[in-house]
VEXDRENKE-184673 format. One record per residue (C-alpha): residue number from 1; residue in three letters; chain; x, y, z. Coordinates in steps of 0.02 Angstrom, whole numbers, plus 32768, in hexadecimal, padded with zeros to 4 digits. Example, Ala and Ser with C-alpha at 12.3 -4.5 7.8 and 13.67 -1.06 7.14 Angstrom:
<node><i>1</i><aa>ALA</aa><ch>A</ch><u>8267</u><v>7F1F</v><w>8186</w></node>
<node><i>2</i><aa>SER</aa><ch>A</ch><u>82AC</u><v>7FCB</v><w>8165</w></node>
END
This chain:
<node><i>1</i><aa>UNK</aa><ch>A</ch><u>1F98</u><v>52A4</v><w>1932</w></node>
<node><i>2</i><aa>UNK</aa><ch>A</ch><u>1FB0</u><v>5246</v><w>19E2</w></node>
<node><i>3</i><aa>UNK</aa><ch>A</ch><u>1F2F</u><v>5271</v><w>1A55</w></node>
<node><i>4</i><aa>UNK</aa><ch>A</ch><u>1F75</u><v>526E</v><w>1B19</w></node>
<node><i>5</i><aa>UNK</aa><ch>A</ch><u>1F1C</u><v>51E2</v><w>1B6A</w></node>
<node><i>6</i><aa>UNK</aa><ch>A</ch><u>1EAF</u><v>520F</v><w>1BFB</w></node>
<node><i>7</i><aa>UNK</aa><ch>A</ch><u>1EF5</u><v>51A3</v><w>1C77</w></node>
<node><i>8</i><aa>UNK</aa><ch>A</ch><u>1FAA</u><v>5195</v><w>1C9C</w></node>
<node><i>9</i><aa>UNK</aa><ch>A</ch><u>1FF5</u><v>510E</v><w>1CF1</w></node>
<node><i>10</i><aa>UNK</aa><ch>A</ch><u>206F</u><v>5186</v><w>1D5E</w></node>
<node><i>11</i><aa>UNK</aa><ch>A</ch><u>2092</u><v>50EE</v><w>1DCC</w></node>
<node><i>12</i><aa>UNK</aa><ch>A</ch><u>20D5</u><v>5096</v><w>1D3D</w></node>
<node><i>13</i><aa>UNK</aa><ch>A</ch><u>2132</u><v>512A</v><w>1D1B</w></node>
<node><i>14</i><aa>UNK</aa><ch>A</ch><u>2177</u><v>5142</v><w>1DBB</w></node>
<node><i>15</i><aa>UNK</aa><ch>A</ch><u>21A4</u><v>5078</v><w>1DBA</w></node>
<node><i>16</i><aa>UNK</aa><ch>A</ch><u>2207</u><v>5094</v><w>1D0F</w></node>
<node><i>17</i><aa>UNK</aa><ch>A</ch><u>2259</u><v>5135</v><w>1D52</w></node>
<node><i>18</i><aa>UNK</aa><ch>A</ch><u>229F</u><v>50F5</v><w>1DE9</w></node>
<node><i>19</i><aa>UNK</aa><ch>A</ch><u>22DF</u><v>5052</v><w>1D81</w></node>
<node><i>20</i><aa>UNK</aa><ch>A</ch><u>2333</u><v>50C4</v><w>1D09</w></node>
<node><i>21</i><aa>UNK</aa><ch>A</ch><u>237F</u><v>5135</v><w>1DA6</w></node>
<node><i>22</i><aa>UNK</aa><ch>A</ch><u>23C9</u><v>509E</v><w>1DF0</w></node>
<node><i>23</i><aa>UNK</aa><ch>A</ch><u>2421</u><v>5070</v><w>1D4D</w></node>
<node><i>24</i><aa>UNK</aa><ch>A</ch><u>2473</u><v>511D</v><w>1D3E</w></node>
<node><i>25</i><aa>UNK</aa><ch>A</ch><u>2491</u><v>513F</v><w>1DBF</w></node>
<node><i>26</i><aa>UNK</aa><ch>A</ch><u>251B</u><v>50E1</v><w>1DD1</w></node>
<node><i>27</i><aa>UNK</aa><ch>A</ch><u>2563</u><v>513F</v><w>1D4B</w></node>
<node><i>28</i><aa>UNK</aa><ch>A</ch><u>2560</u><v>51F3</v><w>1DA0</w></node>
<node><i>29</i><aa>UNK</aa><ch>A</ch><u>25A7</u><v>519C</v><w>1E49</w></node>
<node><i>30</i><aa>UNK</aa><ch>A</ch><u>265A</u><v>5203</v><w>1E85</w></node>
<node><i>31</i><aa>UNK</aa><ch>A</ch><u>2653</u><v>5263</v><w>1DEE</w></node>
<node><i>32</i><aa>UNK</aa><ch>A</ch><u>266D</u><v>5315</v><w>1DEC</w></node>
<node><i>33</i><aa>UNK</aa><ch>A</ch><u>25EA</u><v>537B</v><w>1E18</w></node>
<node><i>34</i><aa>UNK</aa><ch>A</ch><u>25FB</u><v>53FE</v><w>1DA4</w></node>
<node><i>35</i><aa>UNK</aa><ch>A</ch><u>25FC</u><v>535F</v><w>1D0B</w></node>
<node><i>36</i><aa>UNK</aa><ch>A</ch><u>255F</u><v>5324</v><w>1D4C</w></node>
<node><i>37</i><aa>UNK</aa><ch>A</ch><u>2509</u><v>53B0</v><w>1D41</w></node>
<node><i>38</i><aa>UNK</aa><ch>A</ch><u>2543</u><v>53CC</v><w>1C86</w></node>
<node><i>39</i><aa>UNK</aa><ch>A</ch><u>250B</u><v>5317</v><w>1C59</w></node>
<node><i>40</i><aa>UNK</aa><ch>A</ch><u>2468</u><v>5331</v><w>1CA1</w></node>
<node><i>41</i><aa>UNK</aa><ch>A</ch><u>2459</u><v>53E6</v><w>1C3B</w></node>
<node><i>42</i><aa>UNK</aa><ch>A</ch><u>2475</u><v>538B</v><w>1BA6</w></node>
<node><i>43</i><aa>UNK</aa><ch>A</ch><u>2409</u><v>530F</v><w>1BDF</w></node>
<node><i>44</i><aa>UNK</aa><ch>A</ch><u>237F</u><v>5394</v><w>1BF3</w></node>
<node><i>45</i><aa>UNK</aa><ch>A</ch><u>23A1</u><v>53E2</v><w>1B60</w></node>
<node><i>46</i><aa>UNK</aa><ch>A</ch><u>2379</u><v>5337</v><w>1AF5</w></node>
<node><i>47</i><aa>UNK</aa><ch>A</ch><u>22E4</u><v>5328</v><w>1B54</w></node>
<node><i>48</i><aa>UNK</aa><ch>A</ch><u>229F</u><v>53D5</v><w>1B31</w></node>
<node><i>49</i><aa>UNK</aa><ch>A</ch><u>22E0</u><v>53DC</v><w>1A97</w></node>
<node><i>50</i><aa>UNK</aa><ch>A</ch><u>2271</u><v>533F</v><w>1A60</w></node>
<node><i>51</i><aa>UNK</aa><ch>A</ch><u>21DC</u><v>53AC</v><w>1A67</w></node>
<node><i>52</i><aa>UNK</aa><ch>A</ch><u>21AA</u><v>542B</v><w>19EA</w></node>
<node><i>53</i><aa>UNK</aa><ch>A</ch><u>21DB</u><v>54D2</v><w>1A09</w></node>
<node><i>54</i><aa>UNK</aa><ch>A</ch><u>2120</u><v>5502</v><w>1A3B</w></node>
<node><i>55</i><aa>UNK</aa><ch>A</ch><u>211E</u><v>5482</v><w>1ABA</w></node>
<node><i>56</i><aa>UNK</aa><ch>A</ch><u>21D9</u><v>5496</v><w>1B0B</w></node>
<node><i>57</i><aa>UNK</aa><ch>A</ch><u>21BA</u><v>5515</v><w>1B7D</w></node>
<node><i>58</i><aa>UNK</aa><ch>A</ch><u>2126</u><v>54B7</v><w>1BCC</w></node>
<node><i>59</i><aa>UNK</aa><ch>A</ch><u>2186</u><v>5425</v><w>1BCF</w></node>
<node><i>60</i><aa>UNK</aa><ch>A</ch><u>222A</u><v>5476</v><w>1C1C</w></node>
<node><i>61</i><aa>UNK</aa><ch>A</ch><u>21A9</u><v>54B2</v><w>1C9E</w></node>
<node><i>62</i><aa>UNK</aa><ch>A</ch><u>215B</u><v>5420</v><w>1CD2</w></node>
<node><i>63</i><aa>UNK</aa><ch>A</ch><u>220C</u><v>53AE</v><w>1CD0</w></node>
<node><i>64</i><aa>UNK</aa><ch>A</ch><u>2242</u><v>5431</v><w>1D51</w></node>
<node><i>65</i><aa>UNK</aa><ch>A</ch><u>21B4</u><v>5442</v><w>1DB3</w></node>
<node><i>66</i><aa>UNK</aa><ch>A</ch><u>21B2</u><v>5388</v><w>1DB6</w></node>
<node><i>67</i><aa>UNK</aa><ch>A</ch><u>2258</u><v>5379</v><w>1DFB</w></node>
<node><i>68</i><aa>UNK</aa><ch>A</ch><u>2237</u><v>540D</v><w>1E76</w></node>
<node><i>69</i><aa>UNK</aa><ch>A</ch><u>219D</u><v>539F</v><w>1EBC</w></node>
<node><i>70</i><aa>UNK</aa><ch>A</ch><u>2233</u><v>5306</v><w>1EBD</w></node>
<node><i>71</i><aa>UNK</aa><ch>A</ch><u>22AA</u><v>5367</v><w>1F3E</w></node>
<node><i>72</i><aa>UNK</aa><ch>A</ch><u>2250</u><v>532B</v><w>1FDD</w></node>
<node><i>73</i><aa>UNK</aa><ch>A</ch><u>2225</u><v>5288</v><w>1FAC</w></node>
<node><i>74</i><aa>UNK</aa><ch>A</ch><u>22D0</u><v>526F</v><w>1F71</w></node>
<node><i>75</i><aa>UNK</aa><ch>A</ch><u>2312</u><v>52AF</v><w>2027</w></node>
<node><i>76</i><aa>UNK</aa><ch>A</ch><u>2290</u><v>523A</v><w>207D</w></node>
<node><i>77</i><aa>UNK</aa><ch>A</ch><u>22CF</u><v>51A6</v><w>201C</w></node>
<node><i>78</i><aa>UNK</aa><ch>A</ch><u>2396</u><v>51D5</v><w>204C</w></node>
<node><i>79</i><aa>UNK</aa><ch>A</ch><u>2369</u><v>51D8</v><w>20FF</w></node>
<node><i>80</i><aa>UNK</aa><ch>A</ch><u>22FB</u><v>5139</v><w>20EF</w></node>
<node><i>81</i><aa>UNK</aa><ch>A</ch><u>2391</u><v>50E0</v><w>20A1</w></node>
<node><i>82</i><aa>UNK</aa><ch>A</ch><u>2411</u><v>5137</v><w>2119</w></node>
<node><i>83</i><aa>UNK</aa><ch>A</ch><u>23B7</u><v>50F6</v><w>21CF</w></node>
<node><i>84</i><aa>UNK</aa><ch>A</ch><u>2382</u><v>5063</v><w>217D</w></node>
<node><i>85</i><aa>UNK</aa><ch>A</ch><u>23EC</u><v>5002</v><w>21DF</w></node>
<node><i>86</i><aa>UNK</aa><ch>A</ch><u>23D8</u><v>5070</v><w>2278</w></node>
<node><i>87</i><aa>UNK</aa><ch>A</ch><u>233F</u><v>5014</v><w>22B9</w></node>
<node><i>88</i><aa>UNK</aa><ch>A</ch><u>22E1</u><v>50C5</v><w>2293</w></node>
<node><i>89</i><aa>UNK</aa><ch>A</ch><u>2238</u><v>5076</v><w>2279</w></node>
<node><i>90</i><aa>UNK</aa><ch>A</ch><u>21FD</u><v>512F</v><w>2222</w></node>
<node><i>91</i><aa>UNK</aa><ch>A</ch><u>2275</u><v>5116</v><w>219D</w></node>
<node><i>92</i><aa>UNK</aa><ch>A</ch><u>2235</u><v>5066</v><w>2150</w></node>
<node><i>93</i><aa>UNK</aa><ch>A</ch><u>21A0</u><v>50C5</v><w>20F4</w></node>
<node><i>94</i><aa>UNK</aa><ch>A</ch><u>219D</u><v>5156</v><w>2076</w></node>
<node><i>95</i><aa>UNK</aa><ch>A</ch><u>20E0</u><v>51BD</v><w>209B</w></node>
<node><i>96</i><aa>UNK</aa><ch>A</ch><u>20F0</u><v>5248</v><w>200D</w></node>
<node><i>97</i><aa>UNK</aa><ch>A</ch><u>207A</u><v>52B1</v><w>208D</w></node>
<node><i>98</i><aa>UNK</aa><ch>A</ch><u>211A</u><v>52BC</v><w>20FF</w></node>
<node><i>99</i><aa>UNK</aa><ch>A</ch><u>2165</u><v>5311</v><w>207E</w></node>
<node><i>100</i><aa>UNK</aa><ch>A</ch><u>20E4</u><v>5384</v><w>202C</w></node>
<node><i>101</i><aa>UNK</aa><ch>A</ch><u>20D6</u><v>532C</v><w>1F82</w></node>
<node><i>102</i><aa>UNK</aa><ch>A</ch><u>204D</u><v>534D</v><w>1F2B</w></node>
<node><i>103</i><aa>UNK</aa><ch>A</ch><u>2020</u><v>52A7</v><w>1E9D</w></node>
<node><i>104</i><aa>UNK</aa><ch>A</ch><u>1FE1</u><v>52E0</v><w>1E0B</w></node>
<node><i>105</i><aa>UNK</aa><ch>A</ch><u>2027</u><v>53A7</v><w>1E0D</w></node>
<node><i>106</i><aa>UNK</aa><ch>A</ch><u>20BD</u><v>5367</v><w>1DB5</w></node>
<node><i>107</i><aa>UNK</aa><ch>A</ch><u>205C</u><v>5339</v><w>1D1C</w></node>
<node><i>108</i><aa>UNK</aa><ch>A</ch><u>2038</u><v>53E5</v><w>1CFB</w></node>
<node><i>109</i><aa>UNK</aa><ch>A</ch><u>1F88</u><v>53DB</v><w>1D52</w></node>
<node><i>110</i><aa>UNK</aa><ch>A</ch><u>1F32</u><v>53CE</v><w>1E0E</w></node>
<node><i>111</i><aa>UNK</aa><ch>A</ch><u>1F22</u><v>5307</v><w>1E34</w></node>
<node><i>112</i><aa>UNK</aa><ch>A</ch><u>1E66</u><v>5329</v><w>1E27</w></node>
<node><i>113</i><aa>UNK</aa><ch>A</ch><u>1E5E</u><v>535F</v><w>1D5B</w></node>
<node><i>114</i><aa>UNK</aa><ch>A</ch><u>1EAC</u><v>52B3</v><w>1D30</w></node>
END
C-alpha cells in the first residue's frame, strides 16, 4: 500500500506543470476549438480513469477545482506577457494575492492542514 507523503513539493509540481504546458501547447495552437476541447476530455478521462473507481470522483473533483483556482492566475500571466513590452512596470510580476489564489486549497485541503 503507498502511503501519501506528508509533504508535497507543489512547487516542484507547479515547475513540472508549466514545463509540460509549454511543450503542448504548441500542439493545441490555431486548432479548432471544439478539437481541443475533445483532446483535453480524453485527456481527463485517462487521468481519472487511472484511479480506482472509489477514488475517481474525488479526483475528478479536485482536477477541476484545481483548474478553477488556475483561471485568474492564468489571466494574470496573459496580461503580464501581453504589456510586457509596454513598459507596464505592474505587469513584470505575478502576486497570486492579486488574483485570489488560495496555495494549498487545490490539493484538496486549506494551506494550513499540509
Amino acid at each position: 500500500m503507498n502511503k501519501r507523503p506528508h509533504s508535497i513539493d507543489i512547487e516542484g509540481i507547479v515547475l513540472d506543470a508549466d514545463e509540460l504546458v509549454e511543450l503542448i501547447s504548441p500542439v493545441f495552437a490555431n486548432q479548432n476549438p471544439d478539437v481541443v476541447g475533445a483532446a483535453l476530455a480524453q485527456l481527463l478521462a485517462i487521468f481519472i480513469a487511472s484511479h480506482g473507481p472509489p477514488l475517481r470522483a474525488p479526483s475528478r473533483k479536485l482536477l477541476i477545482d484545481c483548474a478553477d483556482q488556475l483561471v485568474p492566475v492564468v489571466e494574470v500571466r496573459h496580461r503580464r506577457e501581453v504589456s510586457a513590452g509596454s513598459g507596464d512596470e505592474h505587469a513584470a510580476g505575478l502576486d497570486l494575492r492579486e488574483v485570489g489564489a488560495e496555495p494549498g486549497r487545490w490539493q484538496g485541503r486549506p494551506q494550513d492542514e499540509r
